[in-house]
C-alpha positions in Angstrom: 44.7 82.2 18.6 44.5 85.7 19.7 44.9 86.8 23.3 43.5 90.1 24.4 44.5 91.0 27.9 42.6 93.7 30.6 45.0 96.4 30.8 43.3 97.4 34.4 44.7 99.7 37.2 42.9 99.9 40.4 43.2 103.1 42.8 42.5 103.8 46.6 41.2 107.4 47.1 43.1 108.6 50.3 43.4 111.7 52.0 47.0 111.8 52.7 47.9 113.8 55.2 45.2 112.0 57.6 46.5 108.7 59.4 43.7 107.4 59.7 42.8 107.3 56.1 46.2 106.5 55.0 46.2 103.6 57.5 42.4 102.5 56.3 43.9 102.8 52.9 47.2 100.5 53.4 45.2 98.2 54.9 42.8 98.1 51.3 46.2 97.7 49.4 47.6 94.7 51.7 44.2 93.0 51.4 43.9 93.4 47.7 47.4 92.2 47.4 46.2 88.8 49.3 44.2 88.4 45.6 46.6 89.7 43.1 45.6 93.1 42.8 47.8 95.9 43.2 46.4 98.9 44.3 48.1 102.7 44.1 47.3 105.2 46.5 45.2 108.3 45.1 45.2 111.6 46.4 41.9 112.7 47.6 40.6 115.7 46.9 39.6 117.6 50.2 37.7 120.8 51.8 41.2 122.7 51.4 41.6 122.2 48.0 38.3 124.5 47.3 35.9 121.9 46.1 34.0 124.4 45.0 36.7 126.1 42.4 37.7 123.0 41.3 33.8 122.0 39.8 33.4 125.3 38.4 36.2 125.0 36.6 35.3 122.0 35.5 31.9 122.4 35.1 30.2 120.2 37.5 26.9 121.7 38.8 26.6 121.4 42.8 23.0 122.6 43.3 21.9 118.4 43.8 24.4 118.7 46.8 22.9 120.3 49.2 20.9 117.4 50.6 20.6 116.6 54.4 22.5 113.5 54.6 25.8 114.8 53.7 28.3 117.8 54.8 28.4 119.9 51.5 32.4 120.1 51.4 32.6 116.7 52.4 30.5 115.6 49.9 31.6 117.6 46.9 35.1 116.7 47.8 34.6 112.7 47.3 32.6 113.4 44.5 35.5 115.0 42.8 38.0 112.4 43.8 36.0 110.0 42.1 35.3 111.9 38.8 39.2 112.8 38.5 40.0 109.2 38.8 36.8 108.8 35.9 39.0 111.6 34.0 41.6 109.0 34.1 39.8 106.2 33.1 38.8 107.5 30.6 42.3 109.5 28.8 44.0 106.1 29.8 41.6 104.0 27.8 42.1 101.1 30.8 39.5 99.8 33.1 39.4 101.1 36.5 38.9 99.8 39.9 38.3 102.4 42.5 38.1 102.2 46.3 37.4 104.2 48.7 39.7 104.2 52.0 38.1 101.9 53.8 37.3 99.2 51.9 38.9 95.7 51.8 39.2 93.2 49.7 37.7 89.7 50.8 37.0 87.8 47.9 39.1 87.4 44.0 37.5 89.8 41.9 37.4 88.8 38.0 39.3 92.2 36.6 38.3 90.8 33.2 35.2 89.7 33.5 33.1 90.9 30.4 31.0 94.2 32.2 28.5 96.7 30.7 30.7 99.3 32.0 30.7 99.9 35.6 30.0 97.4 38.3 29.1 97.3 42.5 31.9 95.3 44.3 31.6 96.4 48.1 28.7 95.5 50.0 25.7 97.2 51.1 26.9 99.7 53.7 23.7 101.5 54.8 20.5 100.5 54.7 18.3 98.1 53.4 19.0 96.0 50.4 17.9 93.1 48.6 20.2 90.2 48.0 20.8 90.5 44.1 19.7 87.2 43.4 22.6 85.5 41.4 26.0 84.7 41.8 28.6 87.0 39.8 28.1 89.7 37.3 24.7 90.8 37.1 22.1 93.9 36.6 22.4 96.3 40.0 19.4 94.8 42.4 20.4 95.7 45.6 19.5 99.0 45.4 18.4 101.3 42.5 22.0 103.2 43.0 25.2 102.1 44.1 24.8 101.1 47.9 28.0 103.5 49.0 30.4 104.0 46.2 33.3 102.0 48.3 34.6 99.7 45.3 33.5 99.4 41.8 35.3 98.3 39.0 34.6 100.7 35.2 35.7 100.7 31.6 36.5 103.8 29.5 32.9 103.5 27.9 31.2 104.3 31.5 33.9 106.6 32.1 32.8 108.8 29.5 29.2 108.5 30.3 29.9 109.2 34.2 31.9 112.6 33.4 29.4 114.1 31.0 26.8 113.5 32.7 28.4 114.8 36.1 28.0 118.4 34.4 24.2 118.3 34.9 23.3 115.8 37.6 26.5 115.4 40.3 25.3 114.7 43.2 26.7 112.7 46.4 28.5 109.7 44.5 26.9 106.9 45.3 23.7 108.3 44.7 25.0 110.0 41.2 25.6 106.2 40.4 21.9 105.0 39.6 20.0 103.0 37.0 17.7 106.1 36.1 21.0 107.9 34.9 22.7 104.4 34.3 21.0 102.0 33.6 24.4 99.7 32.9 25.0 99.6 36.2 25.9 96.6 37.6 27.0 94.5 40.6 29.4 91.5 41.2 27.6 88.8 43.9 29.1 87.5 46.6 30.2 91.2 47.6 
């Protein structure tokens, strides 16, 4: 018999010369350590880096930015962070798990469970949502778009989706990740 392993890497976005969020973001890596997962610090891209260079450059249109629940640097800055770490995904041909600094880990997550490409680990953390229904891998019900984009779990195959398509519709992140756009999406239950 054949065995096919996950290669998988799994990245905390931090911005590193903040305690706070390098703090938040040990405490991620200690708690995904509790379940076998080792997580690597990632550099966060920030206001000082010019946010705003860096998507020209790469061709990421801001105009769906400018929205009242978000501070435009702020925003355009996480944004980025993620779609580099997407960038990587995708030239490393390994699935991803991303989390923002501030998540923890409280429950095993299967890193090779069979996915449609991208798929909701954290919680809700704003807002209403509806309990998804079913226990483990299933369609995204919670909301119609990721419900904060604190932890998710990708393959090379939504990697690719998530960066072309980033070039017409970016937007804050965990509303850029939505069925209309996506409609792979998905979400692991119990969060």
């Amino acid at each position: 018999d054949e065995v096919y392993y996950i290669i998988m890497k799994a990245s905390v976005i931090t911005i590193l010369d903040n305690n706070k969020s390098v703090e938040a973001a040990d405490r991620c890596i200690s708690s995904a350590k509790k379940f076998n997962i080792d997580v690597e610090k990632f550099k966060a891209i920030t206001p000082a880096d010019d946010p705003v260079d860096i998507a020209e450059k790469k061709k990421i249109s801001l105009k769906l930015f400018k929205e009242p629940y978000s501070r435009f640097y702020n925003c355009v800055s996480a944004f980025l962070s993620h779609y580099t770490l997407w960038e990587k995904c995708l030239k490393d041909n390994e699935r991803y798990i991303i989390f923002e600094h501030d998540a923890v880990v409280t429950n095993n997550i299967n890193v090779s469970a069979n996915i449609k490409g991208c798929v909701n680990l954290g919680k809700p953390s704003y807002g209403g949502y509806r309990n998804p229904g079913i226990l483990g891998i299933g369609p995204l019900k919670s909301k119609a778009y990721f419900p904060g984009a604190h932890a998710y779990m990708l393959d090379p195959f939504a990697a690719r989706f998530l960066t072309e398509r980033a070039r017409l519709i970016a937007r804050p992140t965990d509303l850029f990740l939505n069925l209309e756009s996506f409609p792979f999406l998905e979400e692991m239950y119990p969060w």
